[in-house]
C-alpha positions, 0 to 999 in steps of 0.5 A: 857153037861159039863165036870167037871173031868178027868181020865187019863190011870194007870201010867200017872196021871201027864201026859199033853198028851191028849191021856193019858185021859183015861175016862171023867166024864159028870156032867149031866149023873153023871159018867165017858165015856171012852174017844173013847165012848166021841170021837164016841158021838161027831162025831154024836152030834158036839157041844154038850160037853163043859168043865167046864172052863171058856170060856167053849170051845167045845169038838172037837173029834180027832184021834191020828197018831196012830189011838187012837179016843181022845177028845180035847177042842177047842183052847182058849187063854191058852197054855195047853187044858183046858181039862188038866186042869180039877181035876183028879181022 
């Protein structure tokens, strides 16, 4: 599955903080998960996420010193997640 879009939390449409993405939006399902329901399907089926960005890197799930469940991409050559750098609604 691929992730194409982003939603980030109200106030933080500018934000680059991973915990700040509030929803993610799966290509194949056609509609928007709530980032801990991404982060709990991960942990269940690993690998099975990529956003879609070249090199398409994997989702990997997170948890926050807070506890917050988040998702992140797997490192790659940039400096910012490629998850950021998805469209956001």
């Amino acid at each position: 599955m691929k992730v194409t879009k982003i939603r980030m939390k109200s106030g933080c449409q500018e934000s680059d903080n991973l915990c700040e993405i509030d929803s993610i939006y799966l290509k194949e399902a056609g509609r928007f998960y709530k980032k801990e329901a991404i982060h709990d399907h991960l942990l269940k089926y690993p690998k099975s996420i990529c956003v879609n960005i070249y090199p398409y890197p994997l989702l990997q799930p997170a948890v926050s010193v807070q506890g917050e469940k988040y998702v992140r991409s797997t490192p790659d050559s940039t400096q910012k997640d490629n998850l950021l750098n998805l469209p956001r609604c």
